[in-house]
N, C-alpha and C positions, 0 to 999 in steps of 0.2 A: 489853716482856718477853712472849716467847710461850712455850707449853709444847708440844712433838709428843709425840707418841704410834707408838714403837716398838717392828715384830716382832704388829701385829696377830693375833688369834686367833678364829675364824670360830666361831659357834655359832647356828645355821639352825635359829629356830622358825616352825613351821608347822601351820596347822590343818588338817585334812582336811574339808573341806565335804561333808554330808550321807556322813557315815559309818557310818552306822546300819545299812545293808544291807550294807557292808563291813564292819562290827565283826561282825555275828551270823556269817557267812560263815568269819571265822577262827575266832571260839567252839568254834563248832561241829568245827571239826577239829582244836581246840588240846586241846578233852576228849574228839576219839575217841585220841587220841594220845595224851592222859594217861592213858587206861582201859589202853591196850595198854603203855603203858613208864610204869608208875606209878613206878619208882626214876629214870627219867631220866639225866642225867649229873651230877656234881660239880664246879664251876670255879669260878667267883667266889662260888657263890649261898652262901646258910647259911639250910638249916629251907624254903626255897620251892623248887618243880619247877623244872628246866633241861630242855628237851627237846636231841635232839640239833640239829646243824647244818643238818641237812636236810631244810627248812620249806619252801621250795620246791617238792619232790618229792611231801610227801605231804599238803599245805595248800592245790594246787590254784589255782585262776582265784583267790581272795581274796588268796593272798598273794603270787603274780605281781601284783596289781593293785596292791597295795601297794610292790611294788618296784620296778617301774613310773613311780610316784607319787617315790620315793626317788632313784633317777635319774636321773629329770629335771629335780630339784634340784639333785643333783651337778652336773652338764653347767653348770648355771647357775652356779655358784660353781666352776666349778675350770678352768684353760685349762694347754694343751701351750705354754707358750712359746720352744719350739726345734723347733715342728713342722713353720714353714713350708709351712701352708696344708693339711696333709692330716695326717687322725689319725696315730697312730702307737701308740695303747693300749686295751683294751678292761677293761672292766671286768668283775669277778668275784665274784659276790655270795653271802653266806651270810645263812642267816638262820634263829632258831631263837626259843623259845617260853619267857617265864616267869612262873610261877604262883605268888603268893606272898600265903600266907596270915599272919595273925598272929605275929606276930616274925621275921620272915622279911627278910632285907637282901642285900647284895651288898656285900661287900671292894674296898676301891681296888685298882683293875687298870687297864691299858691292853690295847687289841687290837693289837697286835704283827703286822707285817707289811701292814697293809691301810693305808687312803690316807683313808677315810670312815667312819666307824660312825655309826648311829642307832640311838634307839630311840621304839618308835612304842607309846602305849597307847592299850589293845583295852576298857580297864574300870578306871578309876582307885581304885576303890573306896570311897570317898569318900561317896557316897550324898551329893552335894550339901553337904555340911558344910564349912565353912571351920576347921576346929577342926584348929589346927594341932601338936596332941598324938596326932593319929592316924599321923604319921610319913611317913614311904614317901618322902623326896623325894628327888631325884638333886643330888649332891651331885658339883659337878666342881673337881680342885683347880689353883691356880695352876702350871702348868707350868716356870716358870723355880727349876727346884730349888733353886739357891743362896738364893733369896729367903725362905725358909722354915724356911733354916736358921743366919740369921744373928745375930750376938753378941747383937746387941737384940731379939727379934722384935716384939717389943710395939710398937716404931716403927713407922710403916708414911707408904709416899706419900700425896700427894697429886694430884691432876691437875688443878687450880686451886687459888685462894688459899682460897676457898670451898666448895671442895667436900668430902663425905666422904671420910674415911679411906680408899684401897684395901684388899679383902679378900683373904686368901691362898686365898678358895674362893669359887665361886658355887653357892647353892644353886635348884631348881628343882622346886617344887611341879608332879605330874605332873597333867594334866588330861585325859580321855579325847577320842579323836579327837587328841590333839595331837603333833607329829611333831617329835623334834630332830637334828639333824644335827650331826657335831664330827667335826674330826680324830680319826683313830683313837690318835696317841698320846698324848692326855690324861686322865692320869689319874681316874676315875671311880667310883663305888661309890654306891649304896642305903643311904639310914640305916634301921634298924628299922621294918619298916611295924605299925600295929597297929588296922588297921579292920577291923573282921566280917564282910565281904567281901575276897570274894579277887582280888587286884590283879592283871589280867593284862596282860601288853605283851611285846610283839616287839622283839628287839634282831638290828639288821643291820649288815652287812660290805662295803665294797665294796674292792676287791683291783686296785689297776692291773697288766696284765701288758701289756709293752711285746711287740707282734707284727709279722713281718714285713708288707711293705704288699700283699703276694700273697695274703696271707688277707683282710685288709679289703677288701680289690676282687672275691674272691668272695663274701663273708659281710658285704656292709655296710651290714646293719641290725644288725650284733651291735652295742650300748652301748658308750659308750665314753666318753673324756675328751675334748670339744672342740679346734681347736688356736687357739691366740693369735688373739685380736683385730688 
């Protein structure tokens, strides 16, 4: 008797080695930015800063550096498999800033339209403490809707004779320097953070846009998705 496992779902943890000089690098222009648009934007957050989408632009070599870093993860986990030997998509990156003070969370949402999301934290706020009443964690839910909404829900699989119960969510204690990556459409949200420091992290976009092969042969260092193995 065996058991498979089907419809795999990718969720890419990764530490940023010696990020020290990259974390001060974003700080630093995440609170010149929060001085100049102290209202920020509105979308998933509640009670914490959203800056806008365009971190890039005014975030400079730190947070190129980090996207960078983001990238070329993607390239690593994702391939064109009808590419037949030559790209055929580049990638399209957003990426934006959030600041979240005591009671401050993020609503279940999806990024809609894009191929990749991450998010990377700049300051966990945490101050070392494992006290796991201080909140703040990302919270990713089971994607196969039906499953979630079924007559029983209290039953749940197994994936051995042995093994734990499967859960309808994953949760993920954030830790600074630490980087995750996930399909863009899973859904996602911030439970309540509530540490006396203010928890700050980058949440990015990556956007496939299929281009003709006349661009890539003049521009072909623009990023992009790999083609098949």
């Amino acid at each position: 008797m065996g058991v498979g496992h089907l419809f795999d779902t990718p969720l890419i943890v990764a530490e940023i080695q010696d990020c020290a000089d990259l974390n001060r690098g974003l700080i630093v222009a995440i609170e010149q930015r929060l001085a100049a648009d102290p209202e920020g934007v509105a979308i998933s957050n509640r009670i914490g800063w959203h800056s806008d989408i365009e971190m890039l632009e005014w975030a400079g070599e730190p947070a190129h550096r980090l996207m960078d870093a983001v990238i070329a993860i993607a390239n690593k986990y994702t391939r064109d498999i009808a590419a037949e030997g030559r790209r055929r998509f580049i990638w399209v990156p957003e990426m934006w800033a959030n600041v979240s003070g005591k009671g401050a969370s993020n609503q279940l949402h999806t990024h809609a339209g894009s191929f990749w999301s991450a998010v990377y934290y700049v300051e966990d706020g945490y101050q070392g403490s494992a006290d796991r009443a201080l909140g703040g964690e990302l919270e990713i839910e089971d994607p196969r809707a039906p499953m979630v909404n079924m007559e029983a829900p209290d039953l749940r699989f197994r994936t051995a004779a042995n093994a734990a119960p499967v859960s309808h969510e994953t949760i993920i204690r954030p830790s600074t320097g630490r980087l995750l990556l996930f399909p863009a459409w899973l859904r996602h949200a911030v439970k309540p953070y509530f540490g006396e420091v203010s928890r700050v992290s980058i949440a990015m976009n990556l956007t496939a846009i299929r281009v003709p092969a006349k661009v890539l042969e003049d521009f072909p260092h623009v990023p992009g998705p790999p083609p098949g193995d």
